[in-house]
C-alpha positions in Angstrom: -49.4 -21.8 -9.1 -52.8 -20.7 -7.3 -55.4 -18.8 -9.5 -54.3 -15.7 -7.3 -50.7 -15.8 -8.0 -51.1 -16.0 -11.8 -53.6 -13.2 -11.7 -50.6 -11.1 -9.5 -48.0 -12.5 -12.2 -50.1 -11.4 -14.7 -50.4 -8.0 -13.1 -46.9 -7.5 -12.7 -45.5 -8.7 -15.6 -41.9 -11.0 -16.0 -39.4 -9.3 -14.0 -35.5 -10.4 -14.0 -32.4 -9.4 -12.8 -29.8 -6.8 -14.6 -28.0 -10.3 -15.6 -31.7 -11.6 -16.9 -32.1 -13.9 -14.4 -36.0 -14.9 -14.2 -37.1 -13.5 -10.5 -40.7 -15.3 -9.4 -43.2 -13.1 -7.1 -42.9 -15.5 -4.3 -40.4 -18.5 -3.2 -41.2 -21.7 -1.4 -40.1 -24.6 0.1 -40.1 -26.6 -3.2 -37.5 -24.2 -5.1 -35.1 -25.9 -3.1 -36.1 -28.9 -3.2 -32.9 -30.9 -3.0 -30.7 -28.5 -1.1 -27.7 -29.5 0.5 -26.5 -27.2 3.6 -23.3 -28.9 3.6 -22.4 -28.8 0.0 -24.1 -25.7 -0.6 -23.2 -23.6 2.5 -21.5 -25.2 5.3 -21.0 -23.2 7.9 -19.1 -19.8 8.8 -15.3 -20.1 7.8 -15.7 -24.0 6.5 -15.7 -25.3 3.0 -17.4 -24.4 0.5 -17.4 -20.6 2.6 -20.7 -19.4 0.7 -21.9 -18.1 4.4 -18.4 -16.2 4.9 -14.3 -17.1 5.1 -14.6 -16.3 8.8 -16.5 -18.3 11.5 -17.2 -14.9 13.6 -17.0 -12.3 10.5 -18.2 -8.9 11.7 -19.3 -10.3 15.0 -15.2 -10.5 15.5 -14.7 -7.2 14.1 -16.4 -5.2 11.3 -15.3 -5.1 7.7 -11.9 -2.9 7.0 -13.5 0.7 5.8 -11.0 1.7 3.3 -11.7 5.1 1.2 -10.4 5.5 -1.8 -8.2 8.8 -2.1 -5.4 10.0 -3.9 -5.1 13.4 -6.1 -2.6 16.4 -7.2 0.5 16.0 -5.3 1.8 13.2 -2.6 2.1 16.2 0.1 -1.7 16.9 -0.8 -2.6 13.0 -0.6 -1.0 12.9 2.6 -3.1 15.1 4.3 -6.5 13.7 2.9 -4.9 10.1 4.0 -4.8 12.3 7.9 -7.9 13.3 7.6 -9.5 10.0 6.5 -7.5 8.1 9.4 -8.9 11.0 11.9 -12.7 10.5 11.0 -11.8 6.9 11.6 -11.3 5.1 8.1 -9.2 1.7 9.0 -7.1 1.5 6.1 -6.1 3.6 3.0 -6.4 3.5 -0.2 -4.3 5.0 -3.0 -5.4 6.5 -6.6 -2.6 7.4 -8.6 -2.5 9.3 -11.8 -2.9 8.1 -15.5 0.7 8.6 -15.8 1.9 6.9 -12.9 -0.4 4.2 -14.1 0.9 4.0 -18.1 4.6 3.8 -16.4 5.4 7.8 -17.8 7.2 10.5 -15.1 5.4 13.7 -14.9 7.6 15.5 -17.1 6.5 13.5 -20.0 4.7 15.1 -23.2 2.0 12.7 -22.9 1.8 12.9 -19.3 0.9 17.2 -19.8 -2.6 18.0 -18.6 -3.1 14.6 -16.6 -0.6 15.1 -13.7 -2.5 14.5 -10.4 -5.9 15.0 -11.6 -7.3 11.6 -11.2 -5.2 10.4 -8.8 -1.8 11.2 -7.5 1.2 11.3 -9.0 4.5 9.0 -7.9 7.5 9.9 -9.7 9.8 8.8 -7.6 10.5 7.0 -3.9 10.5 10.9 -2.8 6.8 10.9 -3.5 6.5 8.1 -2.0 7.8 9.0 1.3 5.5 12.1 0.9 2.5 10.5 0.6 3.2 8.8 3.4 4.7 10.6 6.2 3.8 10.7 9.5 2.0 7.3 8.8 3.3 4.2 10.2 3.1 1.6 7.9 4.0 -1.2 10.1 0.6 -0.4 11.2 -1.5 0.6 8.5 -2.7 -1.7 5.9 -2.7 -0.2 2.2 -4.1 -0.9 -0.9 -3.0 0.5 -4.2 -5.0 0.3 -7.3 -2.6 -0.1 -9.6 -1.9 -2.3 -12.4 1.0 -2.5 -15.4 3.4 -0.6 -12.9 2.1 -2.5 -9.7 5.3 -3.8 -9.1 7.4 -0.5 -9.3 4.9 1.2 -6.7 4.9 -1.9 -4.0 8.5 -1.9 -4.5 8.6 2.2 -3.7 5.8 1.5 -0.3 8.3 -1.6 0.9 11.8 1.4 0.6 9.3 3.7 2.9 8.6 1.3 5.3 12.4 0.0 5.4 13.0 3.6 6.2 10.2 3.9 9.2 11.9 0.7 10.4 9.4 -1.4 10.0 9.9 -5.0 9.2 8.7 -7.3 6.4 6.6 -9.1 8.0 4.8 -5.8 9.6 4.0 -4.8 6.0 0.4 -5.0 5.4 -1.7 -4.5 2.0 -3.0 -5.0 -1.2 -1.7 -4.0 -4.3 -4.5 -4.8 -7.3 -1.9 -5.8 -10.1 -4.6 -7.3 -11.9 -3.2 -6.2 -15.8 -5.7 -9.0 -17.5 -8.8 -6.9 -16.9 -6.9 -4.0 -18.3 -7.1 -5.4 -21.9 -11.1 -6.1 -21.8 -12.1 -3.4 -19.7 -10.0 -0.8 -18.6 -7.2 0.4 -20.8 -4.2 1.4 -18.3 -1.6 -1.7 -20.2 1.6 -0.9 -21.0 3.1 -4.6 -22.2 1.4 -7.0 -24.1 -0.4 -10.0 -22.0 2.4 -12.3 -21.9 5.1 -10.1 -20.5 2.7 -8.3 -18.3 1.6 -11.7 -16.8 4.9 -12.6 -16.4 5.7 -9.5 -13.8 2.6 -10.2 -12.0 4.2 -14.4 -11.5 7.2 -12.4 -10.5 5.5 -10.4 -7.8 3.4 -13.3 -6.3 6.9 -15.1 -5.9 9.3 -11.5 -4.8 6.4 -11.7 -2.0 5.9 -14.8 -1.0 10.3 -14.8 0.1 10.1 -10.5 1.1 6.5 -9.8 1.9 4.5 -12.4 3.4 1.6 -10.4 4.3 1.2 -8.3 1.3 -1.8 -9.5 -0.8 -0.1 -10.0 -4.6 -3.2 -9.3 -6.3 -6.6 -7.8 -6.2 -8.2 -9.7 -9.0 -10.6 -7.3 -10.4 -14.5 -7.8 -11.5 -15.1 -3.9 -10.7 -13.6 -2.2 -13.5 -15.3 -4.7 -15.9 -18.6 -3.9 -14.1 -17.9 -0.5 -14.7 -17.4 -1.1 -18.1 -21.0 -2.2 -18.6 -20.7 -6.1 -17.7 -23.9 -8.0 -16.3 -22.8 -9.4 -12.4 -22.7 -12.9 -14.0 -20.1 -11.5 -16.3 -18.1 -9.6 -13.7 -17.9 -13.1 -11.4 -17.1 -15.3 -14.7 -14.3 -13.1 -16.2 -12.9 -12.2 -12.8 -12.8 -16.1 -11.7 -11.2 -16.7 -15.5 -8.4 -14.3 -15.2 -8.1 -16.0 -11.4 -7.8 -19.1 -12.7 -5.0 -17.7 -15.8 -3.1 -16.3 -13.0 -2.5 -19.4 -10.9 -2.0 -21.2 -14.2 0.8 -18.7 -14.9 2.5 -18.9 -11.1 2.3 -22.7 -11.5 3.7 -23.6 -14.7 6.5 -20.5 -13.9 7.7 -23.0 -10.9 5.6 -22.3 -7.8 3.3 -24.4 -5.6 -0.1 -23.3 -5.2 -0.2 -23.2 -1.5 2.5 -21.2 -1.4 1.0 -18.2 -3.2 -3.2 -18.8 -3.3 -3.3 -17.7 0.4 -2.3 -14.3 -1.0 -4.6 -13.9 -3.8 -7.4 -11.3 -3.0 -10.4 -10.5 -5.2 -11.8 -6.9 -5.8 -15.7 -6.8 -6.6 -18.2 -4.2 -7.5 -21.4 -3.3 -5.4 -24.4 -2.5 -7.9 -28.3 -1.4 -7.4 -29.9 -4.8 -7.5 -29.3 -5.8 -4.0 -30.2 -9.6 -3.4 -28.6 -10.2 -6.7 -25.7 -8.8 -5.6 -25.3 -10.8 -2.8 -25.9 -13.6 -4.1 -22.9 -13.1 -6.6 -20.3 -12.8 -3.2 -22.1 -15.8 -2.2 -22.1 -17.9 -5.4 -17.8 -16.2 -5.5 -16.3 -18.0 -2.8 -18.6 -21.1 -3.8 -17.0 -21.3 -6.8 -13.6 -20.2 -6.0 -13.6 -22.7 -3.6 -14.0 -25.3 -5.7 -11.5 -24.1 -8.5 -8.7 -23.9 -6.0 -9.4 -27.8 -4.3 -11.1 -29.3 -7.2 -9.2 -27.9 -10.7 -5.7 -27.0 -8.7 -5.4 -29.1 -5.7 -4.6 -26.4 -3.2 -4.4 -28.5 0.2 -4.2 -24.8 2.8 -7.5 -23.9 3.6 -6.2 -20.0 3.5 -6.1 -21.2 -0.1 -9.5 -22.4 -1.1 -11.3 -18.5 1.0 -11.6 -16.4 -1.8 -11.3 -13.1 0.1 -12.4 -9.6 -1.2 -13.2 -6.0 -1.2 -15.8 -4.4 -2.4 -16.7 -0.6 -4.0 -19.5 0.8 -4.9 -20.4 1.0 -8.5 -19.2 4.6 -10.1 -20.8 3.8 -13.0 -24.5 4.4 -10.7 -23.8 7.9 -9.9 -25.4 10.3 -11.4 -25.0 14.4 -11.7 -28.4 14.5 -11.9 -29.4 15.7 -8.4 -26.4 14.1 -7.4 -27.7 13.7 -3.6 -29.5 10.9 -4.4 -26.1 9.0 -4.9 -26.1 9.0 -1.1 -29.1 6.2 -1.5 -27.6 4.3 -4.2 -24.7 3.9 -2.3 -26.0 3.1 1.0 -27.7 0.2 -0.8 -25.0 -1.1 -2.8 -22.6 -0.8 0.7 -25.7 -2.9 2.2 -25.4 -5.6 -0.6 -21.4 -6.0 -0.1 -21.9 -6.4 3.7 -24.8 -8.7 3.6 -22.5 -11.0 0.8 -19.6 -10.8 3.7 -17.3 -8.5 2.2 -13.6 -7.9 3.9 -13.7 -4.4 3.0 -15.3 -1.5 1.6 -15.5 2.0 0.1 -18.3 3.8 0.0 -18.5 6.1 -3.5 -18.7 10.1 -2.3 -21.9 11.1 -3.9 -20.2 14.6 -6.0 -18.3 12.1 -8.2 -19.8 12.4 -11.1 -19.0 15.8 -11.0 -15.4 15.7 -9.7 -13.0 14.3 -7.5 -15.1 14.1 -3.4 -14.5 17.5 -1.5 -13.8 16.3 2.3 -17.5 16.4 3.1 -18.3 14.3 0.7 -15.7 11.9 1.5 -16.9 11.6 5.2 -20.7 11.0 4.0 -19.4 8.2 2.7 -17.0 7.2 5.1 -19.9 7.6 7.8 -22.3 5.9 5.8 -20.2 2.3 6.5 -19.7 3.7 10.2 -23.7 4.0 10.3 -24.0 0.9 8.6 -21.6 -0.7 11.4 -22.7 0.4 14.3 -26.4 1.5 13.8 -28.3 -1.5 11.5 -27.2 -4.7 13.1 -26.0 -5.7 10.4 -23.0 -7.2 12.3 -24.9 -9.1 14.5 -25.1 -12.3 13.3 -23.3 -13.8 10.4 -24.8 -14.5 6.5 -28.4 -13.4 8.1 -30.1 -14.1 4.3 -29.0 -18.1 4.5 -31.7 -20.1 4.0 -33.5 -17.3 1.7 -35.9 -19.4 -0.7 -35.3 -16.2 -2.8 -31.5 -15.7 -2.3 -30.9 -19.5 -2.1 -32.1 -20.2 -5.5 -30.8 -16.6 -7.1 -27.1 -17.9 -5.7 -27.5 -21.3 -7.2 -28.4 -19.3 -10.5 -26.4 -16.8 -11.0 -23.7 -19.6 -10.2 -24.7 -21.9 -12.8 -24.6 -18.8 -15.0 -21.0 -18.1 -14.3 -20.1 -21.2 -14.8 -21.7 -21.6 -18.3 -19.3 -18.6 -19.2 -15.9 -19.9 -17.8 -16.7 -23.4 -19.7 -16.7 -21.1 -22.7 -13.8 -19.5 -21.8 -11.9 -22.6 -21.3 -12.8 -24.0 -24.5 -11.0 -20.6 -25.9 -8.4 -21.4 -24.3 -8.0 -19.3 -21.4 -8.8 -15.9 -20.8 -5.9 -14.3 -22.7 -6.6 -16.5 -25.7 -10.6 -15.4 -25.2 -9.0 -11.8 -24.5 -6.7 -11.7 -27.7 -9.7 -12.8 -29.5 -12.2 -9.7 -28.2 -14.5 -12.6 -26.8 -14.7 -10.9 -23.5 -15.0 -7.5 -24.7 -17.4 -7.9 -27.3 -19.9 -9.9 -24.1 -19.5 -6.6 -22.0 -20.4 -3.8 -24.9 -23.6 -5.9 -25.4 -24.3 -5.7 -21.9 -23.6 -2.1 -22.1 -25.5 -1.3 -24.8 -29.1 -3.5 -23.9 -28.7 -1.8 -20.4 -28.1 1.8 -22.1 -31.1 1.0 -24.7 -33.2 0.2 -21.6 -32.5 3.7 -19.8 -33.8 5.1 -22.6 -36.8 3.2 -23.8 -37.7 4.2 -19.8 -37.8 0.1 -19.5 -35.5 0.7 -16.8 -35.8 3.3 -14.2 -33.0 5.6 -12.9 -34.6 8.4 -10.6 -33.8 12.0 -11.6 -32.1 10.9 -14.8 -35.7 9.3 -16.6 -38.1 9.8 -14.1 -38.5 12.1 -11.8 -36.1 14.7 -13.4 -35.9 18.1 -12.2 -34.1 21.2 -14.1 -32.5 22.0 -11.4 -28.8 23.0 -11.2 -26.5 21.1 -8.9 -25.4 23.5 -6.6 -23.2 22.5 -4.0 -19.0 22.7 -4.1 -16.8 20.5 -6.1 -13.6 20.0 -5.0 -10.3 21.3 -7.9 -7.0 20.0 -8.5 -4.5 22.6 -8.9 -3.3 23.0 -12.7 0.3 24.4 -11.4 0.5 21.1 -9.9 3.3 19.8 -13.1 5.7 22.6 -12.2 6.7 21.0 -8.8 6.7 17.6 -9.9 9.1 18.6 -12.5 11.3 20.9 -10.8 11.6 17.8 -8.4 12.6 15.4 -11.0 14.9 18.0 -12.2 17.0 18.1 -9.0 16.5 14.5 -8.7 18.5 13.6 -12.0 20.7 15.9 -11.0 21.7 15.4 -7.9 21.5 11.4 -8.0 24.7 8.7 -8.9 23.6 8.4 -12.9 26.5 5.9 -13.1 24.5 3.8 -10.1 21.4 4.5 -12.4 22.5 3.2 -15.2 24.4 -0.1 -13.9 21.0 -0.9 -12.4 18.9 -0.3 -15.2 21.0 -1.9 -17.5 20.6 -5.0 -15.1 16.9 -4.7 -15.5 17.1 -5.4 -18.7 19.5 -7.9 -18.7 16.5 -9.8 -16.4 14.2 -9.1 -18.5 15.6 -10.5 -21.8 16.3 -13.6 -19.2 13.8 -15.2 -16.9 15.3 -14.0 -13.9 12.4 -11.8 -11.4 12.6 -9.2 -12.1 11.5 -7.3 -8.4 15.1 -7.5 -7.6 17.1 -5.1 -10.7 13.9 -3.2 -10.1 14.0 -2.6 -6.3 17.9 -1.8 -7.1 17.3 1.1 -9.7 14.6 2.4 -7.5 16.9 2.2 -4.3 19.4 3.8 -6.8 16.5 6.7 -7.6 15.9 5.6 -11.2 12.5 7.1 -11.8 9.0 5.6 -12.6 9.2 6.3 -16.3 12.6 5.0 -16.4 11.9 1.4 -15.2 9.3 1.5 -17.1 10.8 2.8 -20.3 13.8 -0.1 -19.9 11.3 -2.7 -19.7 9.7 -1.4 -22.9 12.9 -1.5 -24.7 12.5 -5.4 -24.4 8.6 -6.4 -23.9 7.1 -3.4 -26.6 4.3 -2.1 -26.2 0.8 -3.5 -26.4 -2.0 -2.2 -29.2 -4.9 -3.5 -29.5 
């Protein structure tokens, strides 16, 4: 190091990523000394896919823009869904509600004051085919973030699209059914680990012989982002649960290549942009690896670790919430430079409420901008060869890798899970990045510097609290009007397969066909699995 750059080290002081990776003030030639482009990068589309899954990527076609939507009731949804598709979002995305998430029908007591409000709410196929009419779904791709009742709601989008007359292998999308990041980060379980796991086996196989397009799972680093992990601890634990899941499938029966091509990853896009790209980079790396190397996936389709990408919720801030449009313009940068499939862009009023439509199209046109205007499309992985993003990839890689070592000495994740491991890495994350906020060691503009006192005024979109009255009067005449003899038969058949090993997709896509509710599939499989506490 010259005179000069100690004196500017000096100056600056030590500087390191949110994960506490060391960052230098310059890079050279000699911090990669020893770099491989084959092993390391390759190119476009061929092993180990650190520059992208795809030889063209965007120059083919951009990344999917999918916005994130869903509130009140499916009619509501349905025409937000229109008006997403006419401002030209490429694919939807579906919130539900807590209760449709925790496996309860609207009319349940502990469903009272949540119906709709952070998502929608799917009772029954009836919603379903509200939420989606006048939407072809042979020709719109789908992904629903949902979890412990994953397989009730893809069985529910696979009835409507029966009824459009579309065919299996037209039906396109992504549901997240990720349960094992529920337990360390998010909260939405219903069964404890084993059973849950056991439905997701069951969905990856239900798909592979009805839905060979669908994507099985979305395995999810961006709720344990949100949660407060470091990005070396959102790559780690997501690529552990990965690798729990494909040990699940496998020992249940089924051949890696015949399920891995499905597998889809879900990622979070944070403020600290080059490390952020280098954590996509340093994910397909390493997934790449696990699938040929620890699993010995053969299919190419297999070894791509595929993804999408939101911006990080946990950035926003109600404090002059219009910066939010920055924040998110950088993290959508970050996800696009690290080759992400798709992406939605955070409205910037969330912190406040649920997006109004203009807010919803700032951030729709904010990937459109990003498209079309920044050539950022012109020319695949354009930070290869980075001294700086080179060497932050190989780190926060050897990083992750420390962790999953760990985890596998535990193991697996649902043994380092079931012991709090996990959980306890990601509160102390949470809590030295909170501590820093407010020893003004870290900076977040309008919150500790640059505040104002200045009220947010601008409009917030409301969900309408007479929104349980319909949804039960619906259930009402549905119970009413339905076969209950048919209901029963097929629910009792559920949990016949569930006290067996059958899959259980099939008793369940019966009693839905047969208008058994949500809640009531749910309910009969808690009669046999329980229910989880922590």
């Amino acid at each position: 190091m010259t005179d000069v750059e100690k004196r500017g080290e000096e100056r600056q002081g030590e500087r390191r990523t949110e994960s506490g990776i060391e960052v230098k003030p310059a890079y050279k030639p000699e911090d990669l000394n020893g770099f491989d482009y084959a092993e390391k990068l390759g190119g476009p589309g061929e092993y180990p896919y650190t520059r992208g899954v795809y030889p063209s990527m965007y120059r083919g076609r951009p990344w999917t823009m999918r916005q994130y939507a869903g509130f009140g009731t499916a009619k509501e949804t349905n025409q937000r869904f229109k008006y997403l598709i006419e401002a030209g979002q490429t694919g939807l995305s579906v919130a539900f509600d807590l209760p449709t998430q925790m496996g309860r029908d609207s009319d349940h007591l502990l469903a009272r004051g949540e119906v709709g409000k952070v998502g929608v709410a799917i009772d029954s196929i009836l919603d379903m085919r509200d939420l989606f009419d006048g939407i072809p779904l042979k020709d719109v791709s789908t992904s629903m973030t949902i979890n412990a009742t994953a397989s009730i709601l893809l069985l529910l989008y696979s009835l409507v699209a029966e009824e459009q007359g579309a065919e299996a292998k037209d039906v396109t999308g992504t549901t997240q059914n990720d349960i094992l990041k529920e337990y360390l980060a998010r909260g939405t379980y219903i069964y404890p680990p084993a059973p849950s796991v056991r439905i997701t086996t069951d969905m990856f196989a239900y798909c592979a012989a009805e839905l060979p397009r669908w994507n099985t799972i979305s395995i999810s680093g961006y709720h344990i982002r949100e949660a407060g992990s470091t990005a070396v601890q959102e790559l780690a634990f997501t690529l552990s649960n990965a690798i729990a899941y494909v040990e699940a499938a496998m020992e249940a029966g089924l051949e890696v290549d015949d399920f891995a091509p499905r597998l889809s990853f879900f990622f979070n896009a944070h403020n600290d942009l080059f490390q952020e790209v280098a954590k996509y980079r340093a994910a397909r790396r390493m997934w790449a690896a696990i699938m040929r190397d620890r699993f010995g996936a053969t299919d190419e389709k297999s070894l791509k670790l595929r993804f999408h990408t939101q911006t990080a919720g946990s950035s926003l801030t109600a404090q002059q919430a219009e910066n939010n449009i920055v924040r998110t313009t950088v993290q959508a940068l970050s996800a696009v430079l690290g080759g992400t499939q798709s992406l939605h862009t955070n409205a910037f009023d969330e912190a406040l409420a649920l997006p109004t439509e203009k807010s919803a199209r700032i951030a729709l046109r904010t990937q459109q901008i990003l498209a079309n205007e920044a050539s950022v499309t012109d020319t695949v992985d354009p930070l290869a060869g980075s001294y700086f993003v080179e060497s932050l990839t190989d780190a926060v890689e050897e990083e992750a890798w420390g962790y999953i070592k760990k985890i596998d000495e535990m193991g697996g994740s649902v043994k380092a899970i079931e012991q709090r491991y996990m959980q306890r890495e990601i509160e102390e994350a949470a809590y030295r990045y909170q501590r820093e906020v407010e020893k003004d060691e870290r900076i977040i503009v309008g919150v500790n510097r640059y505040a104002t006192d200045e009220d947010p005024d601008m409009e917030l979109h409301t969900v309408d609290e007479t929104i349980l009255d319909p949804q039960t009067e619906r259930l009402e005449g549905l119970r009413e009007s339905r076969d209950s003899a048919a209901v029963e038969k097929a629910l009792a058949n559920l949990k016949r397969a569930a006290e067996g090993s059958d899959n259980l997709l099939y008793p369940m896509k019966e009693a839905l066909v047969n208008m058994a509710t949500l809640g009531e599939v749910s309910d009969t499989l808690r009669e046999v699995f329980g229910e989880y506490r922590p």
